[in-house]
C-alpha positions in Angstrom: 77.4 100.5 118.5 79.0 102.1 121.8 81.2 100.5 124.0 83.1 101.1 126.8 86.7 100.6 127.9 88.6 101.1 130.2 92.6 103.3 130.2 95.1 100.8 132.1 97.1 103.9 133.4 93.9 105.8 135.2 91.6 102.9 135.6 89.1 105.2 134.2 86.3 104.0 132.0 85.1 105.9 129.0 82.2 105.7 126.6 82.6 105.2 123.1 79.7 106.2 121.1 80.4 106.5 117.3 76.2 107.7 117.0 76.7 111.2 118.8 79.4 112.3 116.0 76.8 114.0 114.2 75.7 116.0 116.5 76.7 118.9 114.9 78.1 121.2 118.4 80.7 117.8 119.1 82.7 119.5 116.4 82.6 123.1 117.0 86.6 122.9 117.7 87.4 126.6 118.4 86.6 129.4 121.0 88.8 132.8 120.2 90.1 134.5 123.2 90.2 138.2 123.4 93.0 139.4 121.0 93.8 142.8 121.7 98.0 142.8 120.6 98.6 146.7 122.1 97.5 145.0 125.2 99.3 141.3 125.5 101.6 141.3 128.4 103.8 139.2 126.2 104.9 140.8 123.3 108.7 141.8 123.2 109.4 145.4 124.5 106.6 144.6 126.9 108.7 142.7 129.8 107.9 145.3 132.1 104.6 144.7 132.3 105.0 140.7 133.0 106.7 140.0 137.1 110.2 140.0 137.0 112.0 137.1 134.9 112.8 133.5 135.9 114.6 132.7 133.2 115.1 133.3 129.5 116.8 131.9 126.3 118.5 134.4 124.0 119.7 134.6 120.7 123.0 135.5 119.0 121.9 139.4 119.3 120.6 139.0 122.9 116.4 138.8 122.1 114.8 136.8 124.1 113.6 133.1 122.3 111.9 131.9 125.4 111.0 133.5 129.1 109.7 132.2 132.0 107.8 135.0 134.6 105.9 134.1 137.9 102.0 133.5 137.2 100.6 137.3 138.2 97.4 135.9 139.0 99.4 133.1 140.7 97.5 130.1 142.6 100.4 129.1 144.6 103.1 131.0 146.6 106.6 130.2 147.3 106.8 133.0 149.6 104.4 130.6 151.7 105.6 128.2 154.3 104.2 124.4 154.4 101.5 124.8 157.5 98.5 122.2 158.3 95.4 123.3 160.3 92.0 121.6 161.0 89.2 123.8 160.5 86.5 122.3 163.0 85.2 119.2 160.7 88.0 120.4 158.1 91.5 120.4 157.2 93.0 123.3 155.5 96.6 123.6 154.4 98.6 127.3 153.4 98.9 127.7 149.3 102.4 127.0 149.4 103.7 126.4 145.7 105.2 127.9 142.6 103.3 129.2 140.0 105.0 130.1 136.7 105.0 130.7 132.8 106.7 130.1 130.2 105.9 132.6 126.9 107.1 130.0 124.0 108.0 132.3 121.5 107.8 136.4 121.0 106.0 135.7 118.1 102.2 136.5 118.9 99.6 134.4 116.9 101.8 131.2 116.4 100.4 127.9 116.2 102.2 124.5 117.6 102.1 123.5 114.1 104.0 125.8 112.7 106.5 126.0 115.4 110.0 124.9 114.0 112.1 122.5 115.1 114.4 124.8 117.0 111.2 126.5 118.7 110.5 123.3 119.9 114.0 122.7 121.5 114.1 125.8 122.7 110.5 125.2 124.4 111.8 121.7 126.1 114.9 122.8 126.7 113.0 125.3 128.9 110.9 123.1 130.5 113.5 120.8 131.8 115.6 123.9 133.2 112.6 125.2 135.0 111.8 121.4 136.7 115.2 121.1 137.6 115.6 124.3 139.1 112.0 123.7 140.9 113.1 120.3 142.0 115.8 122.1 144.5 112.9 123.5 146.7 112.5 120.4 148.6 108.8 121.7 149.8 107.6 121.0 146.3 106.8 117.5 145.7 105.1 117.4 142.2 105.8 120.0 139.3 103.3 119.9 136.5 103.7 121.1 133.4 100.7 122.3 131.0 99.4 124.1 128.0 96.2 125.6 127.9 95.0 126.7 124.6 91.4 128.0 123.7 89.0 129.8 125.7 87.7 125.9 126.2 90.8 124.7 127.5 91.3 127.5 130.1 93.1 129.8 128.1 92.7 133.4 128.5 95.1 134.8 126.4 96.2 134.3 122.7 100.2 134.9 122.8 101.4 131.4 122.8 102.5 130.0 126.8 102.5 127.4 129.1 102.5 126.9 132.7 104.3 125.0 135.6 102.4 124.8 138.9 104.7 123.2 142.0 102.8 121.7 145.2 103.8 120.8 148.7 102.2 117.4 147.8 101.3 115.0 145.1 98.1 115.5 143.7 95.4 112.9 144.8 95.4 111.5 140.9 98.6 111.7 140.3 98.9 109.3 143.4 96.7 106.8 142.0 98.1 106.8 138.9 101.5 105.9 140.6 100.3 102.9 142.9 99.0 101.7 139.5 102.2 102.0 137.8 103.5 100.5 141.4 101.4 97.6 141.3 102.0 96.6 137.9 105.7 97.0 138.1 105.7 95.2 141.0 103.2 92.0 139.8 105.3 91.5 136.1 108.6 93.7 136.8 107.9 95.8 133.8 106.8 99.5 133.5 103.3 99.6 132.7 103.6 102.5 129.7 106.2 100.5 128.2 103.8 97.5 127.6 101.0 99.5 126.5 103.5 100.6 123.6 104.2 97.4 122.9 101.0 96.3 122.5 100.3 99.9 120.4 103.3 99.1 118.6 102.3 95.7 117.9 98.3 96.1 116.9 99.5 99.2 114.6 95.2 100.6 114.2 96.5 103.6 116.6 99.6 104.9 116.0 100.0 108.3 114.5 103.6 108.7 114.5 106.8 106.6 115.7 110.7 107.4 115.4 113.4 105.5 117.0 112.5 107.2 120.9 109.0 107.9 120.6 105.7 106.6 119.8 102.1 108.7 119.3 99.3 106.9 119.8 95.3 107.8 120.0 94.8 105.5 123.3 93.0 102.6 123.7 90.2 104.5 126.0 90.5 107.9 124.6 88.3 110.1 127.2 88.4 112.7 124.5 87.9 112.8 120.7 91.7 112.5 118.9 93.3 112.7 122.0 97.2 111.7 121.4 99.7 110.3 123.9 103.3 110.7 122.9 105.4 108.1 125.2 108.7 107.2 124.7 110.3 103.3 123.7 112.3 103.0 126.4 112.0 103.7 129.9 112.3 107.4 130.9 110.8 108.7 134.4 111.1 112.5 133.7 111.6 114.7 130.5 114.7 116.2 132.8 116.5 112.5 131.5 116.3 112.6 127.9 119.5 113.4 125.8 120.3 115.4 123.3 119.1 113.5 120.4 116.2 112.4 122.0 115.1 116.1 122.3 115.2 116.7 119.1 113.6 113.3 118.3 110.6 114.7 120.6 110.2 117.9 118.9 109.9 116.1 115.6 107.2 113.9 117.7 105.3 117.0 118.3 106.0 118.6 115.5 104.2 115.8 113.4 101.5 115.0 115.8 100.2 119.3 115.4 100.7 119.3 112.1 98.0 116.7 112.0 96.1 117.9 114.8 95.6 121.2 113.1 95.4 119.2 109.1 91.8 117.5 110.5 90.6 119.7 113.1 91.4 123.4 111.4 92.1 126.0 114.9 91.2 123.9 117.8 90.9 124.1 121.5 93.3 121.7 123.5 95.0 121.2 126.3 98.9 119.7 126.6 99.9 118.0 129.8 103.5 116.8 130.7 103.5 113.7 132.9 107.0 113.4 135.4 107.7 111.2 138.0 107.6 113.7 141.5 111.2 114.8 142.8 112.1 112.2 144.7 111.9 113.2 148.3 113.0 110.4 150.7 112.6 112.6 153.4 108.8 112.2 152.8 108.5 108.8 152.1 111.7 106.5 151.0 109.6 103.4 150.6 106.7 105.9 148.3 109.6 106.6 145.9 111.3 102.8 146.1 112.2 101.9 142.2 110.0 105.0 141.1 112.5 105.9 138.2 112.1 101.9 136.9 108.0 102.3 137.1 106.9 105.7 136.2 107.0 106.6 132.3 106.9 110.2 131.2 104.5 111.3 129.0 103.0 113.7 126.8 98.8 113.8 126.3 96.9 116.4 124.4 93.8 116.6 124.5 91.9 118.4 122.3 88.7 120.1 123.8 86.4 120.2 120.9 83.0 119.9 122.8 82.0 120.5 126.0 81.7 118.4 129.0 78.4 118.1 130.6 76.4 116.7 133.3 77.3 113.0 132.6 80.6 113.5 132.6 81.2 115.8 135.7 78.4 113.7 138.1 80.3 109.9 136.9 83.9 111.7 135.8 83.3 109.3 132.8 83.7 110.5 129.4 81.4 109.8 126.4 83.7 109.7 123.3 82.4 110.4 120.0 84.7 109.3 117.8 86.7 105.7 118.1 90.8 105.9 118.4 91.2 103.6 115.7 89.2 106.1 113.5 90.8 109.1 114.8 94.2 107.4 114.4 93.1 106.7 110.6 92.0 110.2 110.1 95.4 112.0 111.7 97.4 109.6 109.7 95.8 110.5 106.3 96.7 113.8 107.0 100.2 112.9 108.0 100.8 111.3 104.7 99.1 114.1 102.3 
């Protein structure tokens, strides 16, 4: 029987209907890219073929671990400047932004599931160097991090990366996302992701994995077959905040939730998104970013993109989920314990 929910954080509702899963293209969960290695941009000894580098982690003999390049193919510009014009009936703004990515090993056909521990450190640690660096530029007001992988998700190349894209302004979801976060905060004084893992935490049917920081959970309204969130316990407004320990403690996180990712699915299409509360810029708006770091909850999805979206889901921007979270919570845990 198919219902239909809705996800607290988006508002979004979504379709649950258990009697599409066997349509046999739901599950056709991988899409290679071209794979030519003589040609990858990303290999080590090829840096001169990647933009000149942002930054870098090195090991004891001086190799790189981790490096971070501008985008070549770029969307956004820093060399822009932050310009509004109307365009007769229109209103066009100049492609001011950053751009970047971040190669997450030298080590070419690596899956997030066998990444180690210290890989995955080394890729965090990354990210939060790059955000704050990119929080300085006081033109950028959001900074969102994301991994494409799979010619489904967007990817175009196999070598394991991510990307950071910076804008001049917060993107119109993002924004309702946050008045949702405001509203709630401001009706019960408590940060809305924090009482969704509660209440995860408490009905137990969706949790994949849990450590003393973090919790991964299939959500309530999954828009997409065994999509996980990974949010933490307490409250923590930007990945740039977590300590030391609860690095590490995250890494395990996504070390766990991969591995059984990859035990049910085999090679699979996905996408990773890192959520962050914007820089705060109080020359913008100081009542926008009022108690921001108290309401906004940093989080991981992934989203695996095992079938494809079609006209349903791009005319409503609902989401017709074959598979329940409670079953694909069941499934990932199984695997977990094997």
């Amino acid at each position: 029987m198919s219902t239909i929910r809705e996800c607290p954080l988006s508002g979004k509702k979504v379709i649950l209907a258990p009697e599409r899963l066997h349509r046999p293209i739901d599950f056709a969960t991988s899409s290679q890219v071209d794979d030519d290695l003589t040609l990858c941009p990303f290999e080590r000894g090829s840096e001169s073929t990647t933009p000149d580098e942002i930054f870098s982690l090195k090991d004891q003999s001086g190799e790189w671990i981790t490096r971070v390049v501008p985008n070549r193919y770029h969307a956004l510009s820093i060399e822009e400047y932050k310009h509004s014009t109307r365009e007769g009936f229109y209103n066009c703004q100049t492609g001011l932004g950053a751009h970047e990515v971040i190669i997450e090993t030298p080590i070419h056909s690596l899956n997030m599931d066998h990444y180690t521990i210290e890989q995955y450190k080394a890729y965090l640690k990354t990210i939060i160097s790059r955000i704050k660096d990119l929080h300085e530029d006081m033109r950028l007001e959001y900074i969102q991090v994301f991994k494409n992988h799979g010619l489904k998700a967007g990817a175009t190349l196999k070598h394991p990366h991510s990307q950071i894209i910076a804008t001049a302004f917060i993107p119109p979801h993002i924004d309702r996302q946050i008045e949702r976060y405001r509203d709630y905060y401001q009706r019960y004084r408590r940060p809305l992701l924090l009482d969704i893992v509660h209440e995860e935490l408490h009905a137990g049917k969706r949790i994949v994995y849990e450590d003393e920081t973090f919790v991964a959970f299939t959500p309530y309204a999954s828009s997409f077959a065994f999509e996980v969130m990974i949010a933490p316990k307490v409250q923590i407004s930007s990945i740039e905040e977590i300590s030391a320990m609860q690095k590490s403690n995250l890494s395990h996180a996504l070390k766990e939730v991969y591995k059984a990712l990859y035990g049910v699915l085999g090679e699979f299409d996905f996408n990773m998104l890192f959520f962050n509360a914007p820089p705060y810029r109080d020359h913008v708006r100081a009542d926008y970013f009022h108690q921001m770091e108290q309401f906004f909850t940093f989080y991981i999805q992934i989203t695996p993109r095992i079938y494809t979206l079609a006209g349903y889901e791009l005319s409503t921007d609902m989401q017709i989920n074959p598979i329940t979270p409670e079953n694909a919570a069941q499934k990932l845990q199984q695997e977990r314990n094997r």
